[in-house]
N, CA, C and O atoms as a GROMACS GRO file, in nm:
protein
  304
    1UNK      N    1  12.264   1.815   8.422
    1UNK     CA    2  12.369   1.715   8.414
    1UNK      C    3  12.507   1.778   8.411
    1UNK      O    4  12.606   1.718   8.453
    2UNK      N    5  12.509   1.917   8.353
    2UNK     CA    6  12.659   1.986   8.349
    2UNK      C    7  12.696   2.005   8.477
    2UNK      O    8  12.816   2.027   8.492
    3UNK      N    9  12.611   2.003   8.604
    3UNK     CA   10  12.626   2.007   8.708
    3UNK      C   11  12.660   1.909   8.807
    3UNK      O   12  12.686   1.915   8.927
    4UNK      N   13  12.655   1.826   8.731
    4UNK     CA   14  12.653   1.668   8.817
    4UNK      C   15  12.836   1.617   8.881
    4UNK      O   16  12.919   1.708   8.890
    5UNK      N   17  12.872   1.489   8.916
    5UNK     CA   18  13.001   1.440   8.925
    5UNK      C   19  12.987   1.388   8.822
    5UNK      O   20  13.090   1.324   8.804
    6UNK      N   21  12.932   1.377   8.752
    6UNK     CA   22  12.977   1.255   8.616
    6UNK      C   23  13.114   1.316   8.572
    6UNK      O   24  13.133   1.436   8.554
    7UNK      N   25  13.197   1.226   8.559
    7UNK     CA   26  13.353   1.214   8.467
    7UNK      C   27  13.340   1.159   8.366
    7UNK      O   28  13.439   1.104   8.319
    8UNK      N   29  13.218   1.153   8.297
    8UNK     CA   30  13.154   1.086   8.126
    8UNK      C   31  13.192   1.191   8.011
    8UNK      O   32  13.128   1.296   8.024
    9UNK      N   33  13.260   1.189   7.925
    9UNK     CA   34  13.343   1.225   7.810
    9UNK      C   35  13.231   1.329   7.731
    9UNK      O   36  13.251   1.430   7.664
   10UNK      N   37  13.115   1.267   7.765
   10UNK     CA   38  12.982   1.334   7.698
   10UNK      C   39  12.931   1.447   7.756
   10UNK      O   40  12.853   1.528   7.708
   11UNK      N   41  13.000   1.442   7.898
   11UNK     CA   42  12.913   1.541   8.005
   11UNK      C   43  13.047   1.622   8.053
   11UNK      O   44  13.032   1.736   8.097
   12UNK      N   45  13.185   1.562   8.044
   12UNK     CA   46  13.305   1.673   8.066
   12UNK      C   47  13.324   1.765   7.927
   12UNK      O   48  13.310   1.887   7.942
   13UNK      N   49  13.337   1.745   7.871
   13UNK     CA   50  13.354   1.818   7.764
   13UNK      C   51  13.279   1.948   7.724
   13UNK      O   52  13.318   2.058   7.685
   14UNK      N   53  13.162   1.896   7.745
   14UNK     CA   54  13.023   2.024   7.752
   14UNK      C   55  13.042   2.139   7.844
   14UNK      O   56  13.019   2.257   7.817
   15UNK      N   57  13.109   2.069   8.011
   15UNK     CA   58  13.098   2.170   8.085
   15UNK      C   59  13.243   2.217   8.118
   15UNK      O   60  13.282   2.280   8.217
   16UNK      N   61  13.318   2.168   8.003
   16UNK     CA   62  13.438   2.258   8.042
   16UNK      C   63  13.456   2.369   7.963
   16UNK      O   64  13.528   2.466   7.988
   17UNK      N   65  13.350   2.338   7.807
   17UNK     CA   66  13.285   2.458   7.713
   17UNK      C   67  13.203   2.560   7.846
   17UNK      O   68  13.231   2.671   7.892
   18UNK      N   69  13.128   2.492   7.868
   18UNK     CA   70  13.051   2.600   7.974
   18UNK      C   71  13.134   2.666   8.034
   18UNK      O   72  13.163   2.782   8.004
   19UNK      N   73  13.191   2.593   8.142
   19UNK     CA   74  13.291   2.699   8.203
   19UNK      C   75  13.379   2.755   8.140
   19UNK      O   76  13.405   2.848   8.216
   20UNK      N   77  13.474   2.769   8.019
   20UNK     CA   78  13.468   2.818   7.956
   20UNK      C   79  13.443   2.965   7.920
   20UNK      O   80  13.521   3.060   7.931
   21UNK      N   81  13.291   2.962   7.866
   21UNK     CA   82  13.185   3.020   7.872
   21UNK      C   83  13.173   3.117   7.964
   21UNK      O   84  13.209   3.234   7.949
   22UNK      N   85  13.127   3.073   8.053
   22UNK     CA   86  13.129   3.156   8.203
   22UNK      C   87  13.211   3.247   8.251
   22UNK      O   88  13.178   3.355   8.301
   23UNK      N   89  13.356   3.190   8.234
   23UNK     CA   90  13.471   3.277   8.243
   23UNK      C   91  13.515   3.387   8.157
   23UNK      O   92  13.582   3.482   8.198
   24UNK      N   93  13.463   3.366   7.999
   24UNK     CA   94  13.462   3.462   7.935
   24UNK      C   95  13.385   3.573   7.923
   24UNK      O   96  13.428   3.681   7.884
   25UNK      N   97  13.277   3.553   7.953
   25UNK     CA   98  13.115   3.605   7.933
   25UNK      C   99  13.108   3.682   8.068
   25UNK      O  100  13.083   3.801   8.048
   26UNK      N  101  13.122   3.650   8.193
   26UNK     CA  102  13.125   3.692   8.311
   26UNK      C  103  13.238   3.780   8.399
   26UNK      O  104  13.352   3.804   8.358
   27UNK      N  105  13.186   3.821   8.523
   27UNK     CA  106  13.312   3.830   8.582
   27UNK      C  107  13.287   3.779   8.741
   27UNK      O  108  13.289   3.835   8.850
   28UNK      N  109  13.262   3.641   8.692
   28UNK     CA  110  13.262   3.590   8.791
   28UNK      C  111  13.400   3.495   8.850
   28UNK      O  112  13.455   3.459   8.746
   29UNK      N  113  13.455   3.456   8.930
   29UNK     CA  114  13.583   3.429   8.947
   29UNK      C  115  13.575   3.281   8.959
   29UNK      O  116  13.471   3.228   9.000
   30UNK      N  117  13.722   3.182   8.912
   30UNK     CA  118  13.691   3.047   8.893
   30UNK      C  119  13.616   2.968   9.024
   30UNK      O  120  13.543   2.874   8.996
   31UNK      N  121  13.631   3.002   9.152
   31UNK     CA  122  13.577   2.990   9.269
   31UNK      C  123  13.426   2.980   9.220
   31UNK      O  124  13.369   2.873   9.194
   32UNK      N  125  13.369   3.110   9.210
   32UNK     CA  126  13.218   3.081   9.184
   32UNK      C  127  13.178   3.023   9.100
   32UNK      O  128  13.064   2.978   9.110
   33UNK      N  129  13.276   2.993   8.952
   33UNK     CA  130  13.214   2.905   8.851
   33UNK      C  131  13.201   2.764   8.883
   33UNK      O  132  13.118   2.686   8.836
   34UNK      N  133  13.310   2.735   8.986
   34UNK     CA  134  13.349   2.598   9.051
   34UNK      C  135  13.269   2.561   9.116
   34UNK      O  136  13.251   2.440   9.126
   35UNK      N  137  13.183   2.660   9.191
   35UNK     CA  138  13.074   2.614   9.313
   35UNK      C  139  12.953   2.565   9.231
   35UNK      O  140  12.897   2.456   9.223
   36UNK      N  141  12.923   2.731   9.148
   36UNK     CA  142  12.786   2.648   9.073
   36UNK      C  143  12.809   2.484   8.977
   36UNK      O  144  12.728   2.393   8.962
   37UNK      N  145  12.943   2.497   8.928
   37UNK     CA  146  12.988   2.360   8.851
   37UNK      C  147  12.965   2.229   8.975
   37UNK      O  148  13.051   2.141   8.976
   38UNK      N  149  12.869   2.221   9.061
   38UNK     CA  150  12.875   2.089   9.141
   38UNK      C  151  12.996   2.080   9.204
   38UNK      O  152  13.067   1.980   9.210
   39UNK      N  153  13.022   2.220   9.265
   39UNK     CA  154  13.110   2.212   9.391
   39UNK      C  155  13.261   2.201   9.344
   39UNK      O  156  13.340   2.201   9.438
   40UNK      N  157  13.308   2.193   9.239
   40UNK     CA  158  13.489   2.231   9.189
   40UNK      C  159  13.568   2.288   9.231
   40UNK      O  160  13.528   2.380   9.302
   41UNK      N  161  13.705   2.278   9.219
   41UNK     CA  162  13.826   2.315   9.257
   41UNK      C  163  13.798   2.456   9.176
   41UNK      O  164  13.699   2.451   9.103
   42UNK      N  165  13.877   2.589   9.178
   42UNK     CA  166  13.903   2.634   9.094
   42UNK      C  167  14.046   2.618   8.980
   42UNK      O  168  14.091   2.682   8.885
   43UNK      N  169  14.078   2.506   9.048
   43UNK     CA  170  14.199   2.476   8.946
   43UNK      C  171  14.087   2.341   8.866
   43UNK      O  172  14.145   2.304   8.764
   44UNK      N  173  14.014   2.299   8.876
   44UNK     CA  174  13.947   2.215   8.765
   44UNK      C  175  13.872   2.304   8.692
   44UNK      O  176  13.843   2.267   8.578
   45UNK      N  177  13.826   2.430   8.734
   45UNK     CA  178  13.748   2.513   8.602
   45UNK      C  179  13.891   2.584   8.549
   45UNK      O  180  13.889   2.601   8.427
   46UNK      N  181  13.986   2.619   8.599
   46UNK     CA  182  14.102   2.664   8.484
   46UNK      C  183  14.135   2.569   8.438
   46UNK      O  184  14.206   2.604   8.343
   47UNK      N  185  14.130   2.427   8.443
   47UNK     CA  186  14.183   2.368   8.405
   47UNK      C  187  14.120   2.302   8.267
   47UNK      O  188  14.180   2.259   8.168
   48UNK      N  189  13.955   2.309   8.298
   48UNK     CA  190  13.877   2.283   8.203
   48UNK      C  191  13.883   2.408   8.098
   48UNK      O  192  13.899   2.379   7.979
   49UNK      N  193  13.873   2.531   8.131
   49UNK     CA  194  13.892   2.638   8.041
   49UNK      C  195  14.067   2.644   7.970
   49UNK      O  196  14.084   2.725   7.879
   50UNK      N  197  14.150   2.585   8.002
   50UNK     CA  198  14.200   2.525   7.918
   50UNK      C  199  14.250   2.429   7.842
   50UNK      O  200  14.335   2.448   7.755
   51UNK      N  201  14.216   2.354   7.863
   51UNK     CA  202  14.121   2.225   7.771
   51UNK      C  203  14.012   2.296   7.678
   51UNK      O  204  14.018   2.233   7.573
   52UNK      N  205  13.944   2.368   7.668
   52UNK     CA  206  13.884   2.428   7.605
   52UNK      C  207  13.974   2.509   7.497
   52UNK      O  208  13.971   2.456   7.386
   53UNK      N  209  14.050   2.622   7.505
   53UNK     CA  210  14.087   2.677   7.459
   53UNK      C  211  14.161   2.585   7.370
   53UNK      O  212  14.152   2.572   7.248
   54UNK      N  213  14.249   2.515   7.470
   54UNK     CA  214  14.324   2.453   7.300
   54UNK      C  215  14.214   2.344   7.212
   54UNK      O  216  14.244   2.281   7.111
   55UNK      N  217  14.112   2.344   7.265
   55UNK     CA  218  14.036   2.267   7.125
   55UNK      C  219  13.965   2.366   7.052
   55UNK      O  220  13.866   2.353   6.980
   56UNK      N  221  14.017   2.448   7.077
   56UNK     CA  222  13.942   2.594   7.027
   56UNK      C  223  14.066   2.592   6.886
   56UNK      O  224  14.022   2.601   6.772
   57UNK      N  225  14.171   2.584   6.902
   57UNK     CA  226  14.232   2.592   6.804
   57UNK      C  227  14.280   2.500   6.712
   57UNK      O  228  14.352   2.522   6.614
   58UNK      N  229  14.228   2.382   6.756
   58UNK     CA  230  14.282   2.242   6.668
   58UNK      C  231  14.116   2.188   6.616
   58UNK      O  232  14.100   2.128   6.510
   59UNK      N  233  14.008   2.221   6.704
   59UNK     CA  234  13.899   2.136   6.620
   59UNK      C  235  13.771   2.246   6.585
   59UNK      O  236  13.702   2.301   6.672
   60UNK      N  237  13.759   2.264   6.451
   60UNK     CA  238  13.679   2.356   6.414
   60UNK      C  239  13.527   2.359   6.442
   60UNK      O  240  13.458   2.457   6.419
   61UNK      N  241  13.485   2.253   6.488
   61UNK     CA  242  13.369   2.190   6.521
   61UNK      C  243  13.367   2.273   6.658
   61UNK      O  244  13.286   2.365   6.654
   62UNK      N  245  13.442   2.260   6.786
   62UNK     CA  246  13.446   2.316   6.910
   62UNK      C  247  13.450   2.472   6.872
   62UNK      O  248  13.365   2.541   6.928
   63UNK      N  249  13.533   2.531   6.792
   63UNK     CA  250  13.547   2.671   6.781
   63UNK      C  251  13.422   2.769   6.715
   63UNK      O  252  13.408   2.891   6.720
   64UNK      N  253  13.318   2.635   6.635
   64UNK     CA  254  13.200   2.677   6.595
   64UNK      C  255  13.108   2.705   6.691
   64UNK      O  256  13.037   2.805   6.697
   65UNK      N  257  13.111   2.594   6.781
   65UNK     CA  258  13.033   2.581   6.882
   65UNK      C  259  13.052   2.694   6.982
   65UNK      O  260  12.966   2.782   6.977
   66UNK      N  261  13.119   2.704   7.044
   66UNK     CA  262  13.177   2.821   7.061
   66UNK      C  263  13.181   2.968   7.038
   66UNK      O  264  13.198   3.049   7.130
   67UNK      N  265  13.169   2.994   6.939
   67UNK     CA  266  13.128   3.074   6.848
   67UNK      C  267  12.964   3.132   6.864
   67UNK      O  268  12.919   3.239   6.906
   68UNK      N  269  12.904   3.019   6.814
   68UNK     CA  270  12.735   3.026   6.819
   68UNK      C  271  12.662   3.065   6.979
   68UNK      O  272  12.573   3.149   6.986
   69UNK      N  273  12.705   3.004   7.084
   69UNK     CA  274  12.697   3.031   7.191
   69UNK      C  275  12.740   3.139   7.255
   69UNK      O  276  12.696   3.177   7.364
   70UNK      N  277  12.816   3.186   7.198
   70UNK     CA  278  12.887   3.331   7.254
   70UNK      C  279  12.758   3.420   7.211
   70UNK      O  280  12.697   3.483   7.298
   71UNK      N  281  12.720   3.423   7.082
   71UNK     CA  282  12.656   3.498   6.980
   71UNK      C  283  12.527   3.477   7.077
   71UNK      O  284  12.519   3.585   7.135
   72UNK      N  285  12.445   3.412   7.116
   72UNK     CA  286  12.338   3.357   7.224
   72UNK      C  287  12.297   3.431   7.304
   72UNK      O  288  12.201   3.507   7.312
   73UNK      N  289  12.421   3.388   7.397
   73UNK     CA  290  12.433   3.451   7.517
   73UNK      C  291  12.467   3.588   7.556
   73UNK      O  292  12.466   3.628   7.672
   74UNK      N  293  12.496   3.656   7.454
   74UNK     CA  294  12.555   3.810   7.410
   74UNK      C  295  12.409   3.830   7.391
   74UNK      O  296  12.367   3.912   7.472
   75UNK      N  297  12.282   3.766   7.284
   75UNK     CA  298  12.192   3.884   7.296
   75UNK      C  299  12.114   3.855   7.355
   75UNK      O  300  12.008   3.910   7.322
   76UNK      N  301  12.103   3.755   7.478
   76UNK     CA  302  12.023   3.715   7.571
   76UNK      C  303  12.056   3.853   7.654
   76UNK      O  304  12.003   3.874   7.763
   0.00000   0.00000   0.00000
């Protein structure tokens, strides 16, 4: 579903954490995060990665989340 067109509040939010994610974790460039993201601009995955970031600093709930997933995917 993070992959999908949905513009649902439930399903943007997740995958702008993901991408996000991706961009930090990787070195893959917003282009390729955009393609696997169901075909994106790379100005909608920077754009989602920051949207991310600043809820990184205002809601502690996102920065947890965040957090835990990093920790994950690091010892995957």
């Amino acid at each position: 579903e993070l992959r999908s067109a949905s513009r649902r509040r439930t399903l943007s939010e997740p995958r702008s954490m993901a991408m996000y994610l991706a961009r930090k974790l990787t070195g893959s460039s917003l282009e390729q995060i955009g393609r696997y993201f169901g075909g994106r601009d790379h100005t909608t995955v920077s754009y989602g990665c920051r949207q991310t970031e600043g809820r990184l600093g205002t809601e502690p709930a996102v920065r947890q989340a965040v957090q835990e997933l990093t920790e994950i995917l690091i010892a995957i």
